[in-house]
N, C-alpha and C positions, 0 to 999 in steps of 0.2 A: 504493500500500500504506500503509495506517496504519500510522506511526512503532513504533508499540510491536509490533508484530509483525516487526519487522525485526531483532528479537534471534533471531528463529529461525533466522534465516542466520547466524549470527557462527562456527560450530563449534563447538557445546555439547556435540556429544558429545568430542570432542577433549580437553575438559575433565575427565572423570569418568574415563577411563580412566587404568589403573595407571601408567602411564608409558611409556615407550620405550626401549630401549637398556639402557643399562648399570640404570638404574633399574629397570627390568621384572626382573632378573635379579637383584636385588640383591630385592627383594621374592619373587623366588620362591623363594632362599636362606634371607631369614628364615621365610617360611614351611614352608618343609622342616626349621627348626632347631624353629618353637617347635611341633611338630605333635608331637613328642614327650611328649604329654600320658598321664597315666595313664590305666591303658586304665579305670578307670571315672572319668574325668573326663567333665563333662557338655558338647558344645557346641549344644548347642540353641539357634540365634541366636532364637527363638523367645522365650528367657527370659532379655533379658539384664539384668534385675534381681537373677538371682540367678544364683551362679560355684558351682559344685561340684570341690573338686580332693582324692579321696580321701573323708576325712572332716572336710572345712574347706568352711564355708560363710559367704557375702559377698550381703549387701544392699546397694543404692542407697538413698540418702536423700538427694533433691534431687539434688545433683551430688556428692556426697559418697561414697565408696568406704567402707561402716560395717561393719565384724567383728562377727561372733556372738560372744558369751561360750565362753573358752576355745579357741578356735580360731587356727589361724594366716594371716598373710596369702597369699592367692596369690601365684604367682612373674610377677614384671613382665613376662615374654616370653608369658604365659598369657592377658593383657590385652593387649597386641598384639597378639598373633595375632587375638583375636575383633573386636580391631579393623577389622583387617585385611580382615578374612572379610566384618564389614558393609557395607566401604567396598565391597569388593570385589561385592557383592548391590546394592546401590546402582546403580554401575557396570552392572549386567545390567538394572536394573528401568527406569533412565533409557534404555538402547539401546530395551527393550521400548515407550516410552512411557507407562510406568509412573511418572507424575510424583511422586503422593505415595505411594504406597510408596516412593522414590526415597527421599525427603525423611526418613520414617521410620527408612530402614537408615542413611544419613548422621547424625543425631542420632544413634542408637544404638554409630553407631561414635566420636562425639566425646565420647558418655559415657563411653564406654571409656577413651578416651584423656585424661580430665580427670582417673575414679579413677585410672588408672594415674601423674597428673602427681600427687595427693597422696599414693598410697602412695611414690612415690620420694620428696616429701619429707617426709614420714614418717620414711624408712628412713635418709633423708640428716642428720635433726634427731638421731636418736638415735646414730647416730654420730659426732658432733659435738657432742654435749651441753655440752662444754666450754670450747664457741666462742659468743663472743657476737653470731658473723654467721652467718644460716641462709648455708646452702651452695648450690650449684647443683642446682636439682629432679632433674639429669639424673645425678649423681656416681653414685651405686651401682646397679644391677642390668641395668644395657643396656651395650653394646658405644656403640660413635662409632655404626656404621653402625644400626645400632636408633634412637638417640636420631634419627641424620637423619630414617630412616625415616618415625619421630613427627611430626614437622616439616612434611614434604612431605607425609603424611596428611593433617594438617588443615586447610593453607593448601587443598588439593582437596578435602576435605570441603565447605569455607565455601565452594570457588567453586562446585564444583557444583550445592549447596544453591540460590544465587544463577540457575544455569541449572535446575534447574528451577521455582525462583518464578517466571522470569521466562517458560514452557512454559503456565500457566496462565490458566484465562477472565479470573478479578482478578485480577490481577498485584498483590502486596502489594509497593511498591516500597521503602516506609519500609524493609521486611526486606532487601530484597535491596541495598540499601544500607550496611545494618549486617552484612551478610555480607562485602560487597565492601570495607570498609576494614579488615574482618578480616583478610582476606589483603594489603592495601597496609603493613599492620605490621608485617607479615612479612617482606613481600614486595614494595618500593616499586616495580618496574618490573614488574608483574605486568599482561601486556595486557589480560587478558580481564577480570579485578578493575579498573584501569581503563577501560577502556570501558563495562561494565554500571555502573559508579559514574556516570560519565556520565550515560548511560541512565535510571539511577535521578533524581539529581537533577533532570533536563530534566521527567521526567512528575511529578515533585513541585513543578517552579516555581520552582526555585533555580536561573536560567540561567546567572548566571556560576561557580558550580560547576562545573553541568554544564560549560560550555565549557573549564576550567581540567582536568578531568581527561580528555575526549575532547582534548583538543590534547597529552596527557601520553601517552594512547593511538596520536593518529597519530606523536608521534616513535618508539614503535616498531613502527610497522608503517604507514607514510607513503601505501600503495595499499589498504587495507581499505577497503570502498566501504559499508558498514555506520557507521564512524566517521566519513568524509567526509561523508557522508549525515546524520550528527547533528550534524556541525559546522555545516552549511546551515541545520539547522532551530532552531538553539538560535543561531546570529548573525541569523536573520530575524526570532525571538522579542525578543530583546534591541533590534536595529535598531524594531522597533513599537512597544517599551519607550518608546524614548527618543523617538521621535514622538509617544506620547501627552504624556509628559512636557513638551517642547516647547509643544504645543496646549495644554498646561492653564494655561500662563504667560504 
């Protein structure tokens, strides 16, 4: 089997899904809280450049959450939720084999969750006008479990993302590279974020990379025959390396 097709066995879909356990449960909580939407509020995942809550409406501008004149902001649980809803459509399109629509509803859910990181600090600036240190993005309009919530959204947004770049004929590895140390920021012991970094580095050329996070991948999970498998092929790489090296002196 060609190397690069060997991410398809890693469990990618394992990846995309809401969670397990107490997590799954705790997501289907906040979405039974923030479903409380007015009944002419709009959720068309369809249109999520534009928010309708009432008579207040919200454009996108780049990554940026921008108010209409005279309008007020949405309420932060209103943008989670849609968050939510996209990760959660992502999650179905990737089961379907639906790689780029996948990739679409994942974007879509992390624009959500970027306006919603500048409306909180926003919200958090103006209440603190008087302090000459911004405050933490998270301080007003979410619960703990909300802000988790956010959290654990996007480090699976960014891995998913990553498994389905890595589902496609060209594999853009550059990308799935800069997904996968998105979640290592996070998220330093993240298997599957280490591995597909691996992954990534080896098909871009950079072996001792690659080898330094595939050996950070088997300490936690010592029998994955996918990471052993790139450990082979990225020390035979390196091993040829230094043979040429050798011969050329």
């Amino acid at each position: 089997m060609h190397p690069s097709r060997a991410v398809v066995q890693d469990g990618n879909a394992s990846t995309v899904v809401l969670g397990s356990g107490s997590r799954r449960g705790s997501v289907s909580r906040l979405l039974e809280q923030s479903n409380a939407l007015p009944a002419n509020s709009s959720r068309d995942p369809a249109r999520p450049e534009y928010h309708h809550n009432q008579q207040q409406h919200y454009r996108y501008h780049g990554s940026s959450l921008m108010r209409d004149p005279g309008q007020r902001h949405p309420e932060p649980a209103q943008l989670l939720h849609r968050a939510l809803e996209f990760k959660s459509q992502g999650t179905q399109c990737y089961k379907e084999k639906k790689y780029r629509e996948a990739i679409g509803k994942y974007h879509r859910a992390l624009l959500d969750m970027k306006a919603l990181h500048t409306l909180l600090g926003d919200q958090a600036t103006k209440m603190c006008q008087s302090s000459a240190e911004r405050p933490p993005w998270g301080t007003p309009g979410l619960s703990e479990e909300q802000k988790e919530m956010v959290e654990n959204a996007e480090v699976e947004c960014y891995n998913s993302l990553a498994a389905c770049l890595l589902q496609m004929e060209l594999v853009n590895y550059e990308r799935v590279k800069e997904y996968c140390l998105k979640v290592l920021r996070k998220e330093g012991e993240n298997f599957k974020a280490l591995y597909r970094s691996g992954v990534a580095y080896y098909h871009l050329g950079d072996y001792h990379k690659a080898l330094h996070y595939l050996k950070e991948a088997r300490k936690q999970q010592p029998t994955d025959t996918n990471v052993i498998r790139y450990i082979q092929l990225t020390e035979m790489k390196l091993r040829r390396s230094t043979q040429r090296q050798e011969e050329a002196l």
